[in-house]
N, C-alpha and C positions, 0 to 999 in steps of 0.2 A: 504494500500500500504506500502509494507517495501521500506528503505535506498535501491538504488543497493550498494552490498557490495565491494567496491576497496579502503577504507581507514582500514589500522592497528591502534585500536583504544585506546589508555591508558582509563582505567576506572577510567574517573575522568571528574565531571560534574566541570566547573568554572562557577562561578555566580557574580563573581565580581571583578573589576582589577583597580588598581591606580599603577601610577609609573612603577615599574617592579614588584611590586607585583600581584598575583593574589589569588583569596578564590573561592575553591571546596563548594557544598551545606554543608557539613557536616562543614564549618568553618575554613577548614584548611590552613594557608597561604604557598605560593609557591613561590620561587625566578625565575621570567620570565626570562631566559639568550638567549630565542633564536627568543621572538618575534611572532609567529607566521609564519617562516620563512622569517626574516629579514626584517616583515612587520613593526612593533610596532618602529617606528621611533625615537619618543618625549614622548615615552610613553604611557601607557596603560589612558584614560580618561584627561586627559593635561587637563586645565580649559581653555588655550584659544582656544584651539580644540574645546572641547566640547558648547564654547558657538558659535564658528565661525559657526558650522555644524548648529546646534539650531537656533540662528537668521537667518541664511540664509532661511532654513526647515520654516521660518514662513514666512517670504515675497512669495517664490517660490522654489521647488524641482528642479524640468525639465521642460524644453525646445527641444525640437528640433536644432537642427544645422541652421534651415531656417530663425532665429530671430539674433539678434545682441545680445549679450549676454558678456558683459562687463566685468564681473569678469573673462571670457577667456584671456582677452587683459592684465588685472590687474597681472593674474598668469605669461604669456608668459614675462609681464618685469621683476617680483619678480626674477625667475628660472634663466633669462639671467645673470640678476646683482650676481646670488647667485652663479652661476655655471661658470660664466667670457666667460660667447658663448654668450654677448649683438647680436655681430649679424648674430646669426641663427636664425630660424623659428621653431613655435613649432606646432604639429599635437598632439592632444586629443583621447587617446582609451582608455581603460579601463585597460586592462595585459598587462602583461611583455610578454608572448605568443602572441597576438595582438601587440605590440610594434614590436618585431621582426617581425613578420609576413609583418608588413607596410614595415617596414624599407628593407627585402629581396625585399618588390615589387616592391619599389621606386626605388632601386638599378638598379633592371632587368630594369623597364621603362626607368628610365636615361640612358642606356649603348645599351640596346636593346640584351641583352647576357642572359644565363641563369645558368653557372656554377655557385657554389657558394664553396668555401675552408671554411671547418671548421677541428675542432679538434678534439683530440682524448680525451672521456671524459667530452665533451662539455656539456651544456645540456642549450636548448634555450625555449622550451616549448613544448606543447601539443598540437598544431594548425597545420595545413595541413603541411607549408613548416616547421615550428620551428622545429617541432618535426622530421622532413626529414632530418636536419642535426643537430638532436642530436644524442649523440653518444653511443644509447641503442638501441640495435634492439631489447629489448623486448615490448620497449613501440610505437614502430612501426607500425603501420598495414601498410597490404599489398597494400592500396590505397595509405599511402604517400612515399612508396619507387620510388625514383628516382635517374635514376643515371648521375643527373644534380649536388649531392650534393657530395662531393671530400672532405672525410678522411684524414687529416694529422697528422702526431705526435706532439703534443703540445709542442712550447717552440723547436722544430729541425728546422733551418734555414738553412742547406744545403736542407731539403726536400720542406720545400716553394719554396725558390729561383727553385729547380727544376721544381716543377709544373708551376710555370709562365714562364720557359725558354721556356716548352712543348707545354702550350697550353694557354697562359697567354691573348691572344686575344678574349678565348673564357666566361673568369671570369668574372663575372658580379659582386659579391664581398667577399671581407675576412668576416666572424661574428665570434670576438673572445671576451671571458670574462676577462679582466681585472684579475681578482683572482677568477678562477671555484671555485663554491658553491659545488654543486651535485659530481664535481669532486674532491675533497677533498681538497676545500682551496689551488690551487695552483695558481701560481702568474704567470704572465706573463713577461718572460726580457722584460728588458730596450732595450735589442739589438731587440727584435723577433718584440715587436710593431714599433720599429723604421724601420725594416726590410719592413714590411706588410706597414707602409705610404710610403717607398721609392716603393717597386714593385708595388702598388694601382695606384701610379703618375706614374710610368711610362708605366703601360698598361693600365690606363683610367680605374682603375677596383674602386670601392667604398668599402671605410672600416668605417666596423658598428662596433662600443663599444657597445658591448653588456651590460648593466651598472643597470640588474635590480636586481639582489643582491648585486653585487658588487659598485656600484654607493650610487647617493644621502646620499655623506655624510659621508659612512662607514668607511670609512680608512682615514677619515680626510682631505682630498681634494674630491671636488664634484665629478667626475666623479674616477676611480683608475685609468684608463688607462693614465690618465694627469701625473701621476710621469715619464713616458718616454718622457715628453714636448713636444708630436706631436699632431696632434689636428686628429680626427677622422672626417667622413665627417659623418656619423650621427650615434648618442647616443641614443641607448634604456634605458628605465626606467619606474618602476611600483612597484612592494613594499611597499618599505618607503616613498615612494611619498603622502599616504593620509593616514596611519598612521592606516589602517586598510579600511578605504572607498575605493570600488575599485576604481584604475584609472592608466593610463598608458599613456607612449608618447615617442614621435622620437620628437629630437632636430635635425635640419636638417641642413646644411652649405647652405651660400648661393648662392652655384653655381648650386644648386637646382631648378629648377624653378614650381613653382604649374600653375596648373591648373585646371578649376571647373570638379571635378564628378575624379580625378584622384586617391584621396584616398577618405575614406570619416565612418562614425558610426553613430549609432542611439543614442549610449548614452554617447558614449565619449565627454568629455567637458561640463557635463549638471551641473548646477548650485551649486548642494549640491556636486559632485565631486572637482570639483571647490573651493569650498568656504576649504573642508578639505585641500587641496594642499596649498594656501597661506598661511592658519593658519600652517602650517606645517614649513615652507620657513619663517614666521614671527618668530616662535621662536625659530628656528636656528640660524635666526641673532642675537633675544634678550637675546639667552642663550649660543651662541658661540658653539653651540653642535658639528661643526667639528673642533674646538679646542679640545675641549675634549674626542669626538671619539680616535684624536691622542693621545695627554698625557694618558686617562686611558689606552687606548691601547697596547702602549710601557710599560707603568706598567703591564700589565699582560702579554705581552709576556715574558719580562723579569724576572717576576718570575717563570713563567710556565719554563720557561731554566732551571734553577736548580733544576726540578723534574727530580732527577735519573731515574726513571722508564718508563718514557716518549723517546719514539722512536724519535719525531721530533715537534716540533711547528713551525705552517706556519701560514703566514697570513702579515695582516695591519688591525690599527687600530681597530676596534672591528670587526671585520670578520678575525676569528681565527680559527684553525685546529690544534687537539692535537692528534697528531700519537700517536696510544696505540700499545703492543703486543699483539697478539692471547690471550692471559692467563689472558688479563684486559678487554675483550669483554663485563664484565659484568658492567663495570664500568657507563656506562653512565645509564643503568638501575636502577643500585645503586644510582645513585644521584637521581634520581625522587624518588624514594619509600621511600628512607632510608633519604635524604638528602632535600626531597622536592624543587628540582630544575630541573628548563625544560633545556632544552640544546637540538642540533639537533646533528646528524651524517650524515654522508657519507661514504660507500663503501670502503672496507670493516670495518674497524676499526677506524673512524676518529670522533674523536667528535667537532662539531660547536658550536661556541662561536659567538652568533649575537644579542646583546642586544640592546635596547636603545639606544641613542646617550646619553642620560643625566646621564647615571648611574654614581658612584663616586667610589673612591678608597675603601672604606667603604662597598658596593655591591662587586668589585671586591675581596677585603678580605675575605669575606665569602662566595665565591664559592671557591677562593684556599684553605683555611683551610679545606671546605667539599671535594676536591678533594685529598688533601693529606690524610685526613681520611680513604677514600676510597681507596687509592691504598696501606696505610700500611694494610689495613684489607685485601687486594684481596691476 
């Protein structure tokens, strides 16, 4: 049986990762800058990762949801205390597509509506409704178009405020990304999120922080959509959350109310999920790592400013966007081959800076010196 083929594949086998480094079989080390798509949180094999996963993997793996399962309750207070939402409630899935997914159905259940407003650009996931308002119709199929899902321009506030004058009783809710990933690092005003909590409260409509790239931690405050100090009625996240273990979750407000059988997963919240997520939230708080997402952060955006060549740098904290021109397209291929450093991009010309939370000035320095290399050479 071959691979089905839907992944573009760099030919490079990695056999082994510490920190942000990683080694191809043939020995060669690599500068990880981007994670795995902004998974690699704490780092590539962490020791207290690695031993948290391990001892746990020796008492018990999985469970079922039908058992009492304690390290669920241990994560749900970690998350609260680390993320300052003590009192919301926490639901366990596996992705950031499964996150959103819960999060749109909990929305419709609560409201009994089915519109949903998203952006232009957006991109929520690959699962029936995520992927219905995201904003590629190539990754669409014909079963999830619906046109329950309403296109708006990202960051245009006269064109929200319209859509809720129009038909604002019919929104069941906003899902917007704090800082689009997929859509090139761009950030959300302070006016647009405070916008979307004021129309959500006054048409009963639910706003979801989409917060699985953008979230846990990246830009130096736990959620991003928090620098507009409004509080979202529930936070997706998955990612950086297990630092490579899959897992995922909706942080929920508590005007929420559960009920049995209303959401629910076979493997979400099972024991070895579980046990990566605390160790993850443990040394975040013993390493400060959203202290330092911010400072190195701000250190690289500010140096990246003084790259003449550079069309625009966006971002917070270590979730960066460095606008290139047409004529430097080749540049992020250059740092992999030439430079040995991962980096991601986004459409058309955007290269992604999404590293570690622990990386240091020292890391940050030698991807600008290989990036300046690279653009007096281009």
């Amino acid at each position: 049986m071959d691979l089905f083929d839907v992944y573009p594949v760099n030919p490079i086998n990695i056999v082994r990762a510490k920190g942000s480094a990683v080694w191809d079989a043939e020995g060669n080390e690599y500068l990880d800058l981007y994670g795995g798509h902004a998974v690699i949180s704490v780092g590539h094999t962490h020791p207290h990762y690695v031993h948290s996963i391990t001892s746990q993997l020796n008492e018990i793996g999985f469970y079922s949801n039908s058992i009492e399962i304690p390290i669920q309750k241990r994560l749900a207070k970690l998350l609260g205390e680390v993320s300052g939402k003590e009192d919301y409630a926490l639901f366990l899935c596996n992705s950031g597509a499964e996150a959103n997914e819960n999060a749109l159905k909990l929305a419709s259940f609560h409201t009994g509506r089915k519109k949903v407003i998203s952006f232009s650009k957006s991109f929520h996931g690959r699962t029936s409704l995520a992927v219905a308002v995201t904003d590629n119709p190539a990754i669409v199929a014909p079963v999830n178009q619906t046109e329950n899902a309403v296109f708006l321009p990202f960051n245009d506030v006269e064109a929200l405020s319209a859509a809720f004058s129009d038909y604002g009783e019919e929104i069941a809710a906003v899902i917007i990304e704090g800082i689009q990933g997929v859509g090139g690092i761009r950030e959300a005003s302070v006016s647009f999120l405070r916008l979307i909590r004021e129309l959500c409260d006054k048409y009963g409509a639910t706003f979801i922080a989409d917060s699985v790239q953008c979230g846990y931690g990246r830009t130096g405050i736990f959620y991003s959509h928090d620098y507009a100090d409004v509080n979202a009625d529930i936070y997706t996240m998955a990612k950086g959350m297990g630092n490579g273990f899959p897992i995922g979750a909706i942080s929920i407000s508590p005007k929420y109310k559960a009920s049995y059988g209303l959401l629910g997963t076979t493997f979400g919240g099972n024991h070895l999920a579980c046990a990566a997520a605390v160790s993850v939230l443990e040394i975040f708080q013993a390493e400060s790592l959203m202290d330092n997402a911010r400072e190195v952060g701000q250190y690289l955006i500010s140096e990246l400013k003084a790259f003449d060549r550079i069309n625009e740098v966006r971002g917070r904290g270590l979730m960066i966007g460095i606008d290139l021109p047409v004529e430097l397209s080749n540049v992020k291929k250059d740092l992999l081959t030439k430079n040995r450093i991962f980096t991601g991009e986004a459409k058309p010309n955007v290269i992604r800076i999404l590293p570690a939370l622990n990386i240091d000035k020292g890391i940050a320095d030698r991807f600008l010196e290989a990036l300046e290399e690279r653009l007096k050479e281009a």
